[in-house]
N, C-alpha and C positions, 0 to 999 in steps of 0.2 A: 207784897210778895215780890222777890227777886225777877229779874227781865230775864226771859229765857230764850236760849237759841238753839233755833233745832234746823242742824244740818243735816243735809240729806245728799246722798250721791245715788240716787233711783236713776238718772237721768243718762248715765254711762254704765254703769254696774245692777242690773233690776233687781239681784240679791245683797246687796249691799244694804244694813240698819244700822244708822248711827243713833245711840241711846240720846235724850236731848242731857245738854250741862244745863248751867247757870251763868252768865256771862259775867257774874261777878268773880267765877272759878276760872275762866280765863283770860291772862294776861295781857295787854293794851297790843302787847306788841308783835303776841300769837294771831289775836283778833284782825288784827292787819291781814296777817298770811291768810286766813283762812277765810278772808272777803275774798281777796285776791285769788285764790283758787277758785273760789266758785264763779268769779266771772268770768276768767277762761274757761270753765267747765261751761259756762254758757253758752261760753262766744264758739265755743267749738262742740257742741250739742247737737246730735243728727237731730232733732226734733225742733229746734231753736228755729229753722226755716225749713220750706217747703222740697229745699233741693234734697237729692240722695245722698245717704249715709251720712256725709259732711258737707257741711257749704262753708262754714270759718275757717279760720286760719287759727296755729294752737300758736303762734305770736302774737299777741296784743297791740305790740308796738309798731308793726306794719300799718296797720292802719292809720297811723299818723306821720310814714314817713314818706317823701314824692314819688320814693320809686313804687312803694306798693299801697298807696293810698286809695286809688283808684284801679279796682280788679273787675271792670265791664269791658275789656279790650273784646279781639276776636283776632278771627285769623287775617282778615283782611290789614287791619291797623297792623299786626305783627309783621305782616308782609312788605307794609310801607317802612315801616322803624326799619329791617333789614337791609330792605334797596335803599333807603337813605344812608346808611353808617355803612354796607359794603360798597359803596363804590370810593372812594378818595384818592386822596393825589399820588397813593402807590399808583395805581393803575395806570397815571398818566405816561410810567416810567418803565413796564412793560416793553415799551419799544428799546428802551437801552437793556435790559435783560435777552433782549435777541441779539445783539451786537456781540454777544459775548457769546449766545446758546447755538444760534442760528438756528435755522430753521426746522431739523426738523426736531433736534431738541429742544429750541424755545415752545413746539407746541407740544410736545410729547413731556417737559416736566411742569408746562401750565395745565394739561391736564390732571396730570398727578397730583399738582398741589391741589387743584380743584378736588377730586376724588376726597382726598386725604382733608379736608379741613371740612367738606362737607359731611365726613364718617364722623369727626367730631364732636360736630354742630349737633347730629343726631345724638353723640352720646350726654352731651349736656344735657339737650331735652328731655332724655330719659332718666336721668338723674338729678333733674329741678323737685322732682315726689319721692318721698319716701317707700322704701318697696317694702311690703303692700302698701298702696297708698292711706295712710290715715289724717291728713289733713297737715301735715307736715313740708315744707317748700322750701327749698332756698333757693332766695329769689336772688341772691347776691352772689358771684363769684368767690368772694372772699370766705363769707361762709360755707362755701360746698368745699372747698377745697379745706375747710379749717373740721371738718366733718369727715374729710377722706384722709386727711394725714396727722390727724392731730393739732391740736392749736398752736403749739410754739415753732410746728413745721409747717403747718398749713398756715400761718403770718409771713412765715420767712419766706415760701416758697411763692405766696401770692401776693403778698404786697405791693411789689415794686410794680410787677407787669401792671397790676391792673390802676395803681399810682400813675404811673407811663403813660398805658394805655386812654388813663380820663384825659387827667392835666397836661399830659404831654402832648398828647395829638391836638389839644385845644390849641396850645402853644402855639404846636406846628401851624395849624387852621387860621389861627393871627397872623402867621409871618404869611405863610403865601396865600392867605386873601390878601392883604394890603397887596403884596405883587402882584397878584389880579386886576385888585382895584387899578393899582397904578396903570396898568398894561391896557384896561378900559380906557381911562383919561386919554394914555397916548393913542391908542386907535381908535378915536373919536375924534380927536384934537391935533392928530398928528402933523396936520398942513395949515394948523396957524399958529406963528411963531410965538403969538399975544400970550399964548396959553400955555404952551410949552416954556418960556421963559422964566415961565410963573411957577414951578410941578414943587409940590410940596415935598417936603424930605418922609423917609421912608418910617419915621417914629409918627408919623402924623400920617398914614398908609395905613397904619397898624391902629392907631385909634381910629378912625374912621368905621373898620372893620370891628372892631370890640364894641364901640358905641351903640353900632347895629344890632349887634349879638346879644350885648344886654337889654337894651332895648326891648329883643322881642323874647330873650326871658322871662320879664315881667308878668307876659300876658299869659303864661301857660303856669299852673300852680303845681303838676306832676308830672310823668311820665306818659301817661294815658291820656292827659289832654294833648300832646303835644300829634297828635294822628293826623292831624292840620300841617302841622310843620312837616312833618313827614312824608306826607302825600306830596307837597309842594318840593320838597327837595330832593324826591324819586324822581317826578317830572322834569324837574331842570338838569339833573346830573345824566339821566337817560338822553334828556332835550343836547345838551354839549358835548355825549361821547359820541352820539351819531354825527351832529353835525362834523366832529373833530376826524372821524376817518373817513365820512361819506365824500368833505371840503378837501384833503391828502389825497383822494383818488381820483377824483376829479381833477387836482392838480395837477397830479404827477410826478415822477421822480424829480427829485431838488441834485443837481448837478451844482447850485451855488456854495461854495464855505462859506460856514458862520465866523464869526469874529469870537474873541474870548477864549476864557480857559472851559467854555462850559459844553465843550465838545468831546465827545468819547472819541479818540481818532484808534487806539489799540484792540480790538478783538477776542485778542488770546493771552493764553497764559493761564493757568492755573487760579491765580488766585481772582482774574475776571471772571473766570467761571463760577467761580464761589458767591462772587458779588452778585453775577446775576442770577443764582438761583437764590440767595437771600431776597433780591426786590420781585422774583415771582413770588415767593412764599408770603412774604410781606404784602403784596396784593390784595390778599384775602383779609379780610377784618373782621371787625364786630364781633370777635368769640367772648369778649370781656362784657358784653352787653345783651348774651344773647336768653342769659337765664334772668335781667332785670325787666327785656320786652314777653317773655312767659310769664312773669310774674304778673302781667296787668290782667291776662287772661285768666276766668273762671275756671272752678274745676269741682266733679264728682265722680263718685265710683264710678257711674255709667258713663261718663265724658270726660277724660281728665287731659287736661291743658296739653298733653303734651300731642293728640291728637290734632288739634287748631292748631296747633304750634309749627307741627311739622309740614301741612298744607301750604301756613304761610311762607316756610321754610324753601319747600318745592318751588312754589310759586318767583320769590324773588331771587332766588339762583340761579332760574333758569333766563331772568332777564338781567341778571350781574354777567351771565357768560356770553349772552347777546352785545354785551356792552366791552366785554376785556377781548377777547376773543379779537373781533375787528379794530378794534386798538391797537395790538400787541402787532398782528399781520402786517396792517396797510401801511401803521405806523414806522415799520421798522423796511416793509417793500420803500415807502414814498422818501422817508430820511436816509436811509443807513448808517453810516457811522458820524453822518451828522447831526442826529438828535440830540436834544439838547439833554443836560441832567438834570437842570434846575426845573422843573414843574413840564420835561418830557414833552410828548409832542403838543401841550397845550403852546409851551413857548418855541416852540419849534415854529408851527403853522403858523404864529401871528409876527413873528420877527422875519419871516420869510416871503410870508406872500401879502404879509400888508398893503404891499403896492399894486398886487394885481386880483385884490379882493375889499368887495365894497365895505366901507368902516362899519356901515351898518350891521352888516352880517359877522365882522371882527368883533363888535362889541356887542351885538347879542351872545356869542362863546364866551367872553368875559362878564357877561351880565350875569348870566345863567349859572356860569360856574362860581361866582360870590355868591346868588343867592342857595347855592348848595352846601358852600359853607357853613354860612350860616345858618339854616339850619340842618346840618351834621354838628356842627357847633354845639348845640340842645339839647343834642342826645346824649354826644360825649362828655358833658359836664355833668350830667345827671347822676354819676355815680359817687363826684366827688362832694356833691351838694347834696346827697343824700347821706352822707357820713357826718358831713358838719351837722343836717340838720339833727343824727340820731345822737352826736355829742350833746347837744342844745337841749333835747326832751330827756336823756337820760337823768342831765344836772338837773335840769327845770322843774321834772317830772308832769311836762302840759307838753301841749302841743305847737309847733311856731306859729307865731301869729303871720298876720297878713304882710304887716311892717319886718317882722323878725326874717322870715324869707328873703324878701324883697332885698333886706343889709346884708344879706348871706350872698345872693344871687350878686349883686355889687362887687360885695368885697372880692370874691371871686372872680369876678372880671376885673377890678383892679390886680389882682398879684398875676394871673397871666398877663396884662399887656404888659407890666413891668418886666416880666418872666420874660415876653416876645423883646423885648426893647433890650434889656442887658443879654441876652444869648439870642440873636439875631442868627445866629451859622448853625442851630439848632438841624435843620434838614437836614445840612451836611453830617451830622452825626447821627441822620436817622437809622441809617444801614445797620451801624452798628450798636446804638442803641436799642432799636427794633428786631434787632437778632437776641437780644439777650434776653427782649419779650416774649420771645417765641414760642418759647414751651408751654405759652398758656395757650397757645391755637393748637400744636402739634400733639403734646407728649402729655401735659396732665390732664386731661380729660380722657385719657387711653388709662393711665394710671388710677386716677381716679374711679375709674368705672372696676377695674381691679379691689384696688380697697373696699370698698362700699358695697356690691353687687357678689363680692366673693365666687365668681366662676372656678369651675372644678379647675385643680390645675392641671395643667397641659390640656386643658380641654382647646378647641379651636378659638374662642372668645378669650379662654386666657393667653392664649400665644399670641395673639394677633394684636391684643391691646400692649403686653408687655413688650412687643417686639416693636411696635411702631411709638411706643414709649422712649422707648431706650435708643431707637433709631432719629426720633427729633431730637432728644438730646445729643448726641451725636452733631444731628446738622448743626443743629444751631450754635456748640461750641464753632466747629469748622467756620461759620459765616462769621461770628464775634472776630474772630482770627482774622479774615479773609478783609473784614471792612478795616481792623484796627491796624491791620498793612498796609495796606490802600491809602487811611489817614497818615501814615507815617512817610511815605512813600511821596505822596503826592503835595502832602502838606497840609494847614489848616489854617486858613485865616479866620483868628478867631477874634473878629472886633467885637468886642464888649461893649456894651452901650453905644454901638456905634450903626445901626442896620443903614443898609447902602439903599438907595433911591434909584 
């Protein structure tokens, strides 16, 4: 008697009767699809687990990729993930965006930007679920965006940023950790000669920093383990912002000139204003990561991720602005138009008062702010190491092994230090680089919530998202201008394979 298969969709549809066939009546290659359906119709079955309405996910392949392998996060972890990837070395640079804003517009458009990227952040969260929510996420920036404008626009329009956004900032994180690291060596070692004679050159600064990085890669297999890393590099980059303006006003005004070209000595002018409302806006980070840290978090009708999401959300903002806030102030009171541009008041305070501050206390602000790097470092790669690995199981059709990761997490650290070692002036074009990223913090998640959520038009939700849509693009043309003047203007040394010591 023939092998018979009897499908049944009772499981989502209770009036749904499929008659049974004969598996000899259907073909090798139907049989396929029609396994395949049923164990998504499993995997995402309100009855399949004890949670409400939905507990799976109706993508399969989440589950074997690092960013959403692991969905036990909470809002606590979420809250770490955040304060570790929003604080970075924008912020350090704050004080030179006052030089240009003063006072009472450097705080009055750091507020704004604040406001504005945090109206964002909310509307990502709100559009990680599908509305009504049925078990649908995108956990990926790339995807919500390929969902809100279509795929051949939502590739072109999100690609780059959030390309930038991973691999670039890693880049950046290479170059000025090694000049951290360096900056330890020297305010540890700076009063013997033995050692100072000795200082390693600036490609070997940069490995040192990568070696670290991958290193502790290794230990963490996704996203959601890495709540370790993240706890640890909220602590130290909290641990360094305070010390860095508590150390400045204890000081006090700097009447000394710095040496170098690496002094803001001009104020004004038009297109410095431009500059410094690009490095306040810049400030603000993590919108390119902020739908892969909700993706670790659980969700059902009666509790859906984006509640934990937003808790966490409140919680590490309110200690990101504890942290920029007094930076931006003391920083720009204690320096003025002597702050430096290269890594801001971090190298300001240590190329100035070295001498009349203990090296101990110098090189805990450079300890602290490597190990914050690195890990922000872990979090920032995770977007681009979860693309390799989804190329990897797509072709494979299995899952990365232990070893397959591990060459992936590698080879990825080898093409950034190479990336950091031949574009060493990479910072220098952050301004204007990072302006053209822009529209993924400002403008398309205003747009995006347009497309996708269809508010009535001219309702107040539609005007307000199309208007501050069309208003970040606006900025952020103006800053791409504003920086790409600036680079013309001032010049660009661009050593290639060459990073200075």
């Amino acid at each position: 008697m023939p092998e018979m298969t009897d499908i049944r969709l009772e499981r989502t549809v209770s009036s749904s009767r499929v008659a049974p066939v004969t598996a000899e009546e259907i073909p090798s290659e139907t049989r396929s699809h029609v396994h395949h359906v049923i164990n998504v119709l499993e995997i995402s079955s309100p009855e399949a687990d004890d949670q409400d309405e939905f507990s799976g996910e109706r993508n399969p392949l989440d589950r074997l990729l690092p960013t959403t392998e692991s969905r036990n996060g909470g809002c606590l972890a979420a809250a770490l993930h955040l304060l570790s990837t929003g604080i970075g070395y924008q912020a350090l640079l704050l004080p030179v965006a006052f030089v240009s804003l003063g006072w009472y517009w450097g705080v009055i458009c750091l507020s704004l930007a604040f406001s504005w990227q945090l109206y964002t952040t909310w509307l990502l969260i709100n559009l990680h679920e599908s509305a009504p929510p049925n078990g649908v996420r995108y956990s990926r920036y790339l995807h919500l965006s390929i969902a809100a404008f279509g795929e051949r626009l939502g590739k072109l329009l999100g690609l780059f940023p959030t390309m930038y956004l991973s691999t670039g900032t890693c880049i950046v994180y290479i170059i000025n950790g090694g000049t951290i690291i360096e900056l330890f060596f020297q305010s540890i070692c700076y009063d013997n000669d033995h050692f100072n004679s000795k200082t390693l050159t600036g490609a070997e600064w940069f490995l040192i920093f990568i070696f670290l990085s991958a290193l502790t890669a290794q230990f963490f297999p996704n996203l959601n383990s890495l709540t370790v890393v993240s706890a640890i590099g909220s602590f130290t980059a909290v641990f360094y912002c305070f010390l860095l303006w508590i150390m400045s006003l204890d000081k006090g005004r700097v009447h000394e000139q710095m040496d170098g070209n690496d002094i803001i000595i001009d104020g004004s002018g038009f297109l410095n204003v431009l500059n410094g409302l690009g490095i306040v806006a810049l400030a603000f980070r993590g919108h390119n990561l902020v739908l892969e840290i909700q993706g670790t978090i659980p969700t059902n009708m009666k509790k859906p991720s984006s509640k934990s999401m937003w808790r966490g959300v409140t919680f590490s903002y309110i200690i990101i602005a504890m942290c920029m806030y007094p930076i931006a102030i003391v920083g720009y009171w204690a320096y003025g138009n002597k702050i430096s541009s290269k890594l801001g008041i971090l190298t300001s305070f240590v190329s100035l008062h070295h001498k009349t501050t203990s090296k101990y206390l110098t090189g805990a602000i450079c300890l602290t702010a490597i190990i914050h790097y690195i890990c922000a470092f872990q979090m920032y790669s995770m977007p681009a190491l979860d693309n390799f690995e989804r190329i990897y199981v797509t072709k494979k059709n299995k899952p990365c092994s232990r070893w397959v990761r591990a060459s992936i997490k590698a080879l990825f650290g080898g093409f950034t230090y190479i990336m950091s070692v031949a574009v060493p002036f990479l910072p220098s074009l952050g301004l204007f680089v990072g302006s053209m990223a822009l529209p993924l913090t400002l403008s398309y998640p205003c747009l995006m919530w347009v497309a996708i959520r269809k508010p009535a038009r001219f309702s107040r939700m539609w005007l307000l998202n199309v208007g501050l849509g069309f208003v970040g693009i606006m900025f952020c043309v103006l800053s791409s201008v504003g920086a790409l003047w600036s680079l013309i203007a001032d010049g660009l040394d661009a050593n290639f394979f060459k990073p200075k010591s």
